[in-house]
py3Dmol code that shows the C-alpha trace and the ligand (Angstrom):
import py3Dmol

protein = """\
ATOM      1  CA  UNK A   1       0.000   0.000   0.000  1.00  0.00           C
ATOM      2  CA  UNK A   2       1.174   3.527  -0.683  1.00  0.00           C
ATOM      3  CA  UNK A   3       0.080   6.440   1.535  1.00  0.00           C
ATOM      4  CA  UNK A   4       0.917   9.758   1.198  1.00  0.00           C
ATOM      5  CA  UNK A   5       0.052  12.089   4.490  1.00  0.00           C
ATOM      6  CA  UNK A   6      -0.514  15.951   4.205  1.00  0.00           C
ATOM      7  CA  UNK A   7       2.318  16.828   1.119  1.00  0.00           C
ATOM      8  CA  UNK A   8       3.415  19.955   0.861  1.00  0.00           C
ATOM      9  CA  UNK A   9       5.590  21.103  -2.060  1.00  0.00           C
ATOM     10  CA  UNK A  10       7.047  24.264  -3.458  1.00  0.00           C
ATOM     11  CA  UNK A  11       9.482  25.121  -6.441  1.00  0.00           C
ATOM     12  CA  UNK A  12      10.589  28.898  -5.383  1.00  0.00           C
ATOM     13  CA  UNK A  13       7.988  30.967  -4.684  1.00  0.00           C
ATOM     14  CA  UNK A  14       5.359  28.633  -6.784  1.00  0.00           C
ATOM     15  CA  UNK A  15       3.495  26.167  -4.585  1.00  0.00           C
ATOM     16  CA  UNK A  16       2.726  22.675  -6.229  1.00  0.00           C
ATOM     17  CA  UNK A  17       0.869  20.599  -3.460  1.00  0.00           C
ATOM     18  CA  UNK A  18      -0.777  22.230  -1.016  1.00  0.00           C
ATOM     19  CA  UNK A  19      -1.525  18.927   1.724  1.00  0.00           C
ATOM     20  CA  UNK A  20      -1.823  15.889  -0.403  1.00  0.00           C
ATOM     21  CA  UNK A  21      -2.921  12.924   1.438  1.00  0.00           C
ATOM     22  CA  UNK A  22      -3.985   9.898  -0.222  1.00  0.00           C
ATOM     23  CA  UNK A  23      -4.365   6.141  -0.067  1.00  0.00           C
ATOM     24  CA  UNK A  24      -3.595   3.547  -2.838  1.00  0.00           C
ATOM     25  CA  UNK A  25      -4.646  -0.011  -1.387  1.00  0.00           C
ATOM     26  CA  UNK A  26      -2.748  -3.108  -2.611  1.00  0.00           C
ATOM     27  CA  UNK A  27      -3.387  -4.509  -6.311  1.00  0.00           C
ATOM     28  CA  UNK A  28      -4.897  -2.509  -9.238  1.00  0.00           C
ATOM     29  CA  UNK A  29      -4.320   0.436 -11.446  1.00  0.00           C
ATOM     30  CA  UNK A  30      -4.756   3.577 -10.524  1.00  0.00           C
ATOM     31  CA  UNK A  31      -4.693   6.899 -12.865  1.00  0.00           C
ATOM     32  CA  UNK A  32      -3.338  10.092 -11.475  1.00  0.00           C
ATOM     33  CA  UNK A  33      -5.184  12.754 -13.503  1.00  0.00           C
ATOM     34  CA  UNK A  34      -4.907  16.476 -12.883  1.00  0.00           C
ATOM     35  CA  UNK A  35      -4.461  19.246 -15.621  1.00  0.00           C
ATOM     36  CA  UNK A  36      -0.799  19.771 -17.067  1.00  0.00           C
ATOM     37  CA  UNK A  37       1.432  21.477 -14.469  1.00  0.00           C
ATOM     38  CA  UNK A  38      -1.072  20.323 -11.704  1.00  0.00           C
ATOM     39  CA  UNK A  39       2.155  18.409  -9.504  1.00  0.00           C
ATOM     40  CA  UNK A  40       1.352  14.724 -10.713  1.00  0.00           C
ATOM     41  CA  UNK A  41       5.001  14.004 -11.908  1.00  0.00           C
ATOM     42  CA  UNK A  42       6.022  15.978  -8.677  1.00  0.00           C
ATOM     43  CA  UNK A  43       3.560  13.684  -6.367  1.00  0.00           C
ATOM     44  CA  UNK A  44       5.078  10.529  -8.533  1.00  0.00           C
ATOM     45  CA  UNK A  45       8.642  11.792  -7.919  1.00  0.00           C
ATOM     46  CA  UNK A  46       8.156  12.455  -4.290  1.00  0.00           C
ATOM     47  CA  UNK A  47       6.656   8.737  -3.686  1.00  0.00           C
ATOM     48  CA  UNK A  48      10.064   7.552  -5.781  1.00  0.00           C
ATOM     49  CA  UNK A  49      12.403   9.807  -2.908  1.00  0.00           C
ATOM     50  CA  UNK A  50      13.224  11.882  -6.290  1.00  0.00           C
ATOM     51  CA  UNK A  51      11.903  15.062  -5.265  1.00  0.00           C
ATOM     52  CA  UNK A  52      12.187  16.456  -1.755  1.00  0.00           C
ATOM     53  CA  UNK A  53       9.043  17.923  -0.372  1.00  0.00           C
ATOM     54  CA  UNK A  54       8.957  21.025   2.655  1.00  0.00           C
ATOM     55  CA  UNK A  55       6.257  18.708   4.958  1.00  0.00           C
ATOM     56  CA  UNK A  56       4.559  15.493   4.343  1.00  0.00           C
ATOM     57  CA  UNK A  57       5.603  11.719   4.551  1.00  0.00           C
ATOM     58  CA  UNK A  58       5.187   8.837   2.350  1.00  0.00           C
ATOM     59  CA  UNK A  59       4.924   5.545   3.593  1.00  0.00           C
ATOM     60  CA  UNK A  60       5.296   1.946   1.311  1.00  0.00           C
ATOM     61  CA  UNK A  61       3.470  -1.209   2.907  1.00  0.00           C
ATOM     62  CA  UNK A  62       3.448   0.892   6.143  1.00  0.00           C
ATOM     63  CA  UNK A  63       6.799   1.611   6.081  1.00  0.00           C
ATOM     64  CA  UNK A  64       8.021   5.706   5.968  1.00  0.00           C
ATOM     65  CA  UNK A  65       9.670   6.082   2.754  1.00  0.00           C
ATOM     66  CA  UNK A  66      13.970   6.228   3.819  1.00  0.00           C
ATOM     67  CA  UNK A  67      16.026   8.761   2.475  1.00  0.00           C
ATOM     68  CA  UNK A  68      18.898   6.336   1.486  1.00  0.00           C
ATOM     69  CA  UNK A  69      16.078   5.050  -1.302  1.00  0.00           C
ATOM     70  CA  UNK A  70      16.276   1.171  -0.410  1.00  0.00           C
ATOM     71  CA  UNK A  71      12.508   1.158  -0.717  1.00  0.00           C
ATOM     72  CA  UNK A  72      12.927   1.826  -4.240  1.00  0.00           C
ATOM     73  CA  UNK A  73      13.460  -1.790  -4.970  1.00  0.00           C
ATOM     74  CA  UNK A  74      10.051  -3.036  -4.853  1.00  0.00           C
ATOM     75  CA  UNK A  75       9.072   0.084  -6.946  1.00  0.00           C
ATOM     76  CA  UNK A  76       9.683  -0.021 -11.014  1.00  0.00           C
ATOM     77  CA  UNK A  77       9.098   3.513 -12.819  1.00  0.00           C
ATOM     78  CA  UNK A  78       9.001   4.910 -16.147  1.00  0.00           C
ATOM     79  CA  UNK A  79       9.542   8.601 -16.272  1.00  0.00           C
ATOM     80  CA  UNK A  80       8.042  11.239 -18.487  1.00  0.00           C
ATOM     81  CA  UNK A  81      11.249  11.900 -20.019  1.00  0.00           C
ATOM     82  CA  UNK A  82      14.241   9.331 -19.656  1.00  0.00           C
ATOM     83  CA  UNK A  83      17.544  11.163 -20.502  1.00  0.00           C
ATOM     84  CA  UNK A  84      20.167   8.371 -20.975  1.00  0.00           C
ATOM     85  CA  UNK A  85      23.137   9.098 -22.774  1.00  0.00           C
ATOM     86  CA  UNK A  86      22.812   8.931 -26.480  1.00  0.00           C
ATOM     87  CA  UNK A  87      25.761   7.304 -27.452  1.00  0.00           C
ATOM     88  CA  UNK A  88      24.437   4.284 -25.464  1.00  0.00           C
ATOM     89  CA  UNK A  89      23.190   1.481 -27.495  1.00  0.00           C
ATOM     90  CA  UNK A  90      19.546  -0.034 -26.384  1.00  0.00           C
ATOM     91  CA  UNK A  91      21.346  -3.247 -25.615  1.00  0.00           C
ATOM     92  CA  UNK A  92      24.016  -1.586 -23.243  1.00  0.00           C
ATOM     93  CA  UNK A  93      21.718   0.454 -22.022  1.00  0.00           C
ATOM     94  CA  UNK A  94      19.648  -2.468 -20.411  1.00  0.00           C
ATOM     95  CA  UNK A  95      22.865  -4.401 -19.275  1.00  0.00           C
ATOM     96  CA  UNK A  96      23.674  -1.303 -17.698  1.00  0.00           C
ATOM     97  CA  UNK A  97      20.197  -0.836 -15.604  1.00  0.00           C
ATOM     98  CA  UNK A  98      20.651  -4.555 -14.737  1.00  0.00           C
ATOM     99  CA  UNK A  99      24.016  -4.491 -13.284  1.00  0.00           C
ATOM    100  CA  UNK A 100      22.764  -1.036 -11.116  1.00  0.00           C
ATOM    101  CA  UNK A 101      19.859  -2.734 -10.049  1.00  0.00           C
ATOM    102  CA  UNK A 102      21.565  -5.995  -9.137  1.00  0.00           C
ATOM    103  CA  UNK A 103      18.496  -8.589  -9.805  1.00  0.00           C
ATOM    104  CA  UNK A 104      17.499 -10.485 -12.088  1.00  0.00           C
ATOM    105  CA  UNK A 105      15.782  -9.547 -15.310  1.00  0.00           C
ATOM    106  CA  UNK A 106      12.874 -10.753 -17.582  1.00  0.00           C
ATOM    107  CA  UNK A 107      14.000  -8.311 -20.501  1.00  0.00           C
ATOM    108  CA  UNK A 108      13.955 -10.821 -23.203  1.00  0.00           C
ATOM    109  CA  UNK A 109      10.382 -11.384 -22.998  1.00  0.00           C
ATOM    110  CA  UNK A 110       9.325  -7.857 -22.954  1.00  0.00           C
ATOM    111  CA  UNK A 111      12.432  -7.297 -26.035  1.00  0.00           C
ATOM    112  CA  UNK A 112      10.027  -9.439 -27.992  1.00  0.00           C
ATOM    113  CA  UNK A 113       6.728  -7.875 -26.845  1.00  0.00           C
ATOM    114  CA  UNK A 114       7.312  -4.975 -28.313  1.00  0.00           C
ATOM    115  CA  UNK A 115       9.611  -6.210 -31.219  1.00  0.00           C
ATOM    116  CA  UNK A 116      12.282  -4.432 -30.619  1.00  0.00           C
ATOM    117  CA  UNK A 117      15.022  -7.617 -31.526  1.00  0.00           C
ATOM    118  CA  UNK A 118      16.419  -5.510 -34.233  1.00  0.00           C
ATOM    119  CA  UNK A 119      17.230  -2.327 -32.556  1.00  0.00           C
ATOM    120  CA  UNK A 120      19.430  -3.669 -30.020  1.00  0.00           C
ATOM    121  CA  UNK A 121      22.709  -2.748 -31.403  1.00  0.00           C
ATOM    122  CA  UNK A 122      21.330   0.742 -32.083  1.00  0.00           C
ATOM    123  CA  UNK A 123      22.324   3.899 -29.881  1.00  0.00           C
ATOM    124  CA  UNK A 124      19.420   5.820 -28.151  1.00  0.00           C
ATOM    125  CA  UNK A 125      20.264   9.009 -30.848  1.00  0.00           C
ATOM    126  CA  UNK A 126      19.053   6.889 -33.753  1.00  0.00           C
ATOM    127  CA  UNK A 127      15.823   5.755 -32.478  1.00  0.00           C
ATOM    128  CA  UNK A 128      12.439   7.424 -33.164  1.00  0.00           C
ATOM    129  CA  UNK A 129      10.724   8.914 -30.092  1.00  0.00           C
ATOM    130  CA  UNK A 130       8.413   5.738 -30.402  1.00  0.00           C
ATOM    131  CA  UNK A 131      10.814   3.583 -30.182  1.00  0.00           C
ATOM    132  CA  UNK A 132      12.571   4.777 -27.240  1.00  0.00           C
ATOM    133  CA  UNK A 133       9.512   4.714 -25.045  1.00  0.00           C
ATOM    134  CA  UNK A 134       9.081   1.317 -25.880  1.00  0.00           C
ATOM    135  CA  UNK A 135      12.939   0.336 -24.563  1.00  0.00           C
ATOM    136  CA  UNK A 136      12.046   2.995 -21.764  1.00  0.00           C
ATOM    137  CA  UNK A 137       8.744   0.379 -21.101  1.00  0.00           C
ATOM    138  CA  UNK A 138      11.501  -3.053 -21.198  1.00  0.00           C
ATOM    139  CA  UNK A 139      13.148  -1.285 -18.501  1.00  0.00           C
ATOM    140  CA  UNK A 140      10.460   0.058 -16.176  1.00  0.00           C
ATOM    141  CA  UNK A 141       8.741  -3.703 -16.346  1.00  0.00           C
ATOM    142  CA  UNK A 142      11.583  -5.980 -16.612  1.00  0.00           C
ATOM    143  CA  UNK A 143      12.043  -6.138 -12.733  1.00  0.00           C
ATOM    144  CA  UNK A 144       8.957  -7.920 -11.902  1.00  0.00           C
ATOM    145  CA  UNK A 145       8.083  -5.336  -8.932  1.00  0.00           C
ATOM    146  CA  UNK A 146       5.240  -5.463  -6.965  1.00  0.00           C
ATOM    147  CA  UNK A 147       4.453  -1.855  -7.641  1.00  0.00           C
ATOM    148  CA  UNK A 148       5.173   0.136 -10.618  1.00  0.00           C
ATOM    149  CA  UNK A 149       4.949   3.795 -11.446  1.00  0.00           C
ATOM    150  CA  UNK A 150       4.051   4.883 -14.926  1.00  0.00           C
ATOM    151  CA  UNK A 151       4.353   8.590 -16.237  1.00  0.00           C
ATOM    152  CA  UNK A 152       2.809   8.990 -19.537  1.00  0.00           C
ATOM    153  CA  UNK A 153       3.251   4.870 -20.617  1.00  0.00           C
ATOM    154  CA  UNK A 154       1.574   6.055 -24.103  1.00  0.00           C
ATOM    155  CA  UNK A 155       3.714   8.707 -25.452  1.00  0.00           C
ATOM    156  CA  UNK A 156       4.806   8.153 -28.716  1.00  0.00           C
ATOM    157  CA  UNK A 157       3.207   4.106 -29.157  1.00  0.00           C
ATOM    158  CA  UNK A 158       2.159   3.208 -32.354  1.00  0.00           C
ATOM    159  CA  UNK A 159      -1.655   1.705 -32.157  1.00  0.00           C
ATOM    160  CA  UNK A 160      -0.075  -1.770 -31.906  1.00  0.00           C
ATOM    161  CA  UNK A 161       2.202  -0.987 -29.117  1.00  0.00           C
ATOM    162  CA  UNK A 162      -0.466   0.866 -27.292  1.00  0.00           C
ATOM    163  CA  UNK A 163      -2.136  -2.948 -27.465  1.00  0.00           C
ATOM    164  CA  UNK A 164       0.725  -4.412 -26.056  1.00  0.00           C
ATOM    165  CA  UNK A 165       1.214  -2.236 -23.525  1.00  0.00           C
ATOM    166  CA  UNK A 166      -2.672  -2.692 -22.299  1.00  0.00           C
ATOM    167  CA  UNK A 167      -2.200  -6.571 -22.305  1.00  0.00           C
ATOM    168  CA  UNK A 168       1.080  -5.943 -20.200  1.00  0.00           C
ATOM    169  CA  UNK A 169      -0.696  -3.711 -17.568  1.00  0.00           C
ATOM    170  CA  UNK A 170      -3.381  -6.085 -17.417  1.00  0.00           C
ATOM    171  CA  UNK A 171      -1.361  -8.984 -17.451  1.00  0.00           C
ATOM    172  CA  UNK A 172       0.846  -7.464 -14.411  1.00  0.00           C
ATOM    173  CA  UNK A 173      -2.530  -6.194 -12.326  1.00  0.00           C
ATOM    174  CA  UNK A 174      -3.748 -10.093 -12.890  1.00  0.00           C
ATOM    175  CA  UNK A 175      -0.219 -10.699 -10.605  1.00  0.00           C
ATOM    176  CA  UNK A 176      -1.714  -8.783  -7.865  1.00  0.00           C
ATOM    177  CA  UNK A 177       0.237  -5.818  -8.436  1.00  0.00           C
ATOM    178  CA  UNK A 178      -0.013  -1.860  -8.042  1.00  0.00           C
ATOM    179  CA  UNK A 179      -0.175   0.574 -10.794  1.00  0.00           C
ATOM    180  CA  UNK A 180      -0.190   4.145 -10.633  1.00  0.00           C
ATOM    181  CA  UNK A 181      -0.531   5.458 -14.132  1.00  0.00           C
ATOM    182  CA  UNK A 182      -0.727   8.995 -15.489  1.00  0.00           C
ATOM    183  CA  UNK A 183      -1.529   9.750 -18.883  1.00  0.00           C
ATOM    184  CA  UNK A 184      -3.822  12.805 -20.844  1.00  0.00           C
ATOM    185  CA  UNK A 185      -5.224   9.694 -23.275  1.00  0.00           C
ATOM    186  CA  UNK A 186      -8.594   9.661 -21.724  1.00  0.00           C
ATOM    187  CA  UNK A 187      -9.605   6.458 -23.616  1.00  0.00           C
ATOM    188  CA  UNK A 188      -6.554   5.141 -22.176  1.00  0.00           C
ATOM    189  CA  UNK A 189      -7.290   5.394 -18.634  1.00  0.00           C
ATOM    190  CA  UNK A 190     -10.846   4.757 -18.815  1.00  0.00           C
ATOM    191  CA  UNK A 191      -9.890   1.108 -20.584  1.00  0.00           C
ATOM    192  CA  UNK A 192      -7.313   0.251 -17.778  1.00  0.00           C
ATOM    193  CA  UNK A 193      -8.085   2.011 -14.881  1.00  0.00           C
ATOM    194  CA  UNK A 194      -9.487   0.340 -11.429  1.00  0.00           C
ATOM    195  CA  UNK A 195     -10.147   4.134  -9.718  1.00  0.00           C
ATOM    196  CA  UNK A 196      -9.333   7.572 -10.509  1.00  0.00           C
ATOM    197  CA  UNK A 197      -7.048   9.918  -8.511  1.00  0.00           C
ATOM    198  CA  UNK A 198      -7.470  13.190  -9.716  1.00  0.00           C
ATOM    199  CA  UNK A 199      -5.440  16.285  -8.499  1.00  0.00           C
ATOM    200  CA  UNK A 200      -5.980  19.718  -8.316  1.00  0.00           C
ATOM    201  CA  UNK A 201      -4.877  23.035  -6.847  1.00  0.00           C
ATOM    202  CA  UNK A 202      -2.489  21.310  -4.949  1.00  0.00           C
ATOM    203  CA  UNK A 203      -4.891  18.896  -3.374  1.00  0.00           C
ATOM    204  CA  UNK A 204      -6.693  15.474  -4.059  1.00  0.00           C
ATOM    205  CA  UNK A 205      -9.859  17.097  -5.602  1.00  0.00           C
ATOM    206  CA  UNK A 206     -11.165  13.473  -6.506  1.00  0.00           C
ATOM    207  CA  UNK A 207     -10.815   9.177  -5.417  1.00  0.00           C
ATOM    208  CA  UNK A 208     -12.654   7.132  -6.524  1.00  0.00           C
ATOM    209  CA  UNK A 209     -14.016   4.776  -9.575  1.00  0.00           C
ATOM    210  CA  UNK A 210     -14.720   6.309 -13.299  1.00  0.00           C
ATOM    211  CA  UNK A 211     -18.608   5.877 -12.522  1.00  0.00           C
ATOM    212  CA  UNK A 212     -18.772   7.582  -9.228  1.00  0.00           C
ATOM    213  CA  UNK A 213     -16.593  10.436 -11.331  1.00  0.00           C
ATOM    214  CA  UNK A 214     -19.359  10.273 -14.519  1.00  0.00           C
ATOM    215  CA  UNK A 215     -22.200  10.250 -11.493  1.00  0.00           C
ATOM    216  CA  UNK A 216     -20.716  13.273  -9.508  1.00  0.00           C
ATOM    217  CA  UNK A 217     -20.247  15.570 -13.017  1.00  0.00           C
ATOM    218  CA  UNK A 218     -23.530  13.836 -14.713  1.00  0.00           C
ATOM    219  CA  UNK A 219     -21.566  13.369 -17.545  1.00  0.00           C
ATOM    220  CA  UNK A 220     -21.334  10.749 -20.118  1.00  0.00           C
ATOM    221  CA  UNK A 221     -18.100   9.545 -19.836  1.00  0.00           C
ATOM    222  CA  UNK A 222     -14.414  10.555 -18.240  1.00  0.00           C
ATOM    223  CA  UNK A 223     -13.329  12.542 -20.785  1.00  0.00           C
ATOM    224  CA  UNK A 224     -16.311  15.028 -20.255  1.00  0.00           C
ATOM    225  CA  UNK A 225     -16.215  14.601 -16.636  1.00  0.00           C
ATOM    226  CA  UNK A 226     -12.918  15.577 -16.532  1.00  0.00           C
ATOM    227  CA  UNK A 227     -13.409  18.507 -18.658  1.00  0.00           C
ATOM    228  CA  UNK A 228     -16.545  19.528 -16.568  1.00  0.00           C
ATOM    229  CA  UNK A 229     -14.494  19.769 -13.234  1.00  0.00           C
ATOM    230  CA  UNK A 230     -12.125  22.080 -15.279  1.00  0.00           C
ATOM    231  CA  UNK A 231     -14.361  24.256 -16.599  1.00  0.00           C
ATOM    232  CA  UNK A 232     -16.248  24.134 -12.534  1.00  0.00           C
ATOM    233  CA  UNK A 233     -13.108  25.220 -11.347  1.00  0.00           C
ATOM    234  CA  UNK A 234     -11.408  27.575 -14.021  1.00  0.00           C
ATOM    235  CA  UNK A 235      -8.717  25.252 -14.484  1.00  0.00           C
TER     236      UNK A 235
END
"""
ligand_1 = """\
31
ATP
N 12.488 21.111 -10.927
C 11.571 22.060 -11.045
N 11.877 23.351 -10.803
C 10.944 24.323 -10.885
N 9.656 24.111 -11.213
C 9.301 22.847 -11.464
C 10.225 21.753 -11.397
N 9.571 20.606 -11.705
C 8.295 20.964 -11.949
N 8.130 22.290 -11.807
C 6.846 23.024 -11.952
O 5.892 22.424 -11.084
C 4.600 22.387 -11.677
C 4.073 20.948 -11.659
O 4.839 20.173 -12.541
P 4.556 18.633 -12.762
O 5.516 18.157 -13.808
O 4.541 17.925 -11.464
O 3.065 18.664 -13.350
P 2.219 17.558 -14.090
O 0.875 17.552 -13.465
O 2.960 16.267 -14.096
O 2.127 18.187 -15.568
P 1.926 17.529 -17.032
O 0.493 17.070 -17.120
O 2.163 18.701 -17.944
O 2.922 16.443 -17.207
C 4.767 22.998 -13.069
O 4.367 24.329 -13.007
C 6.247 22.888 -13.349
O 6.672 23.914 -14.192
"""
view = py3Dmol.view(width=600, height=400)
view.addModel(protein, "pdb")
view.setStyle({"model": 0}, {"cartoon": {"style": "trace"}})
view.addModel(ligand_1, "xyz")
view.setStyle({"model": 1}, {"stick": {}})
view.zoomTo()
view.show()
């Protein structure tokens, strides 16, 4: 379980969460959703020990998240933007995340998932943006964690890796384990997600499942009720 109690965060003067305090039970996938600059990433980062909040704590299977990062084990994450060196070639590149991470692997399945057998030579500079999400995706899933942390999974797939990456989520959940997913697809979320978490002004303005969301904005579907709680709220 993942808790989060009373968050603050600021960058400078600009304050990002005001008091964030949440819950994420065990198993499932849940979507952090919030309008762009609304402090998901920053929320994500703070749960990885990546970002360094003024108050709050986090705590992992009842644990308070440790500054020395240990907890970060059990905890696989794909960030927005990856920034490995160029010059590295995809194949390196994995060794490389294998021999920092110092466990064992189940790359070459996920390698074939997403058919990437014939870029492996190539160096992260040559490949489309595509292309490096989806070796961004081998290495954020390849660790077999029980809980993994997703920023923006879609950007860049092609309609058949956006498939494969659905079966994968689903396929992991069916393992019993804990997904927090952002992304601005709406049809996305609304196809893989068990509850919405959905942030605003700094706060948790919503929990809770896609239907209670539709019921609470009347609307017809998430996409709509999302856009009604923006327009509500002049965000
Ligand atoms: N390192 C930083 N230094 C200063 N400001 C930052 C930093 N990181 C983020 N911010 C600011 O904090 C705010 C929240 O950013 P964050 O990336 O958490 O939002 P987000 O909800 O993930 O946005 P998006 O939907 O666009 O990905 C933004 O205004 C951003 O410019």
């Amino acid at each position: 379980m993942i808790k989060i109690e009373n968050l603050h965060k600021k960058y400078g003067k600009n304050k990002i969460l005001t008091g964030v305090d949440l819950e994420i039970p065990e198993k499932g996938i849940f979507a952090i959703l919030g309008p762009n600059g609304s402090g998901k990433t920053t929320m994500i980062k703070s749960i990885l020990g990546m970002v360094v909040p003024e108050k709050g704590k986090v705590f992992i299977n009842g644990k308070e998240t440790h500054p020395n990062g240990l907890y970060r084990k059990n905890l696989d994450y794909l960030p927005q933007i990856a920034n490995f060196p160029g010059n590295l070639g995809v194949k390196e590149l994995i060794k490389m995340i294998k021999d920092l991470r110092g466990t064992k692997a189940n790359e070459d399945e996920l390698i074939e998932l997403f058919g990437l057998q014939g870029y492996l030579d190539k160096k992260l500079n040559n490949l489309s943006g595509g292309t490096k999400q989806k070796v961004n995706l081998v290495l954020a899933f390849m660790f077999d964690s029980p809980i993994i942390i997703l920023d923006e999974p879609t950007s860049g797939l092609d309609p058949v890796a956006m498939l494969n990456l659905k079966r994968l989520i689903a396929k992991e959940k069916a393992k019993g384990k804990t997904i927090l997913v952002t992304s601005h697809i709406m049809s996305f979320v609304e196809e893989i997600s068990d509850e919405i978490v959905f942030l605003l002004e700094g706060k948790i303005y919503f929990k809770g499942s896609i239907q209670e969301l539709r019921e609470k904005t009347g609307e017809i579907d998430l996409e709509h009720a999302i856009a009604h709680i923006l327009t509500e709220n002049n965000a």
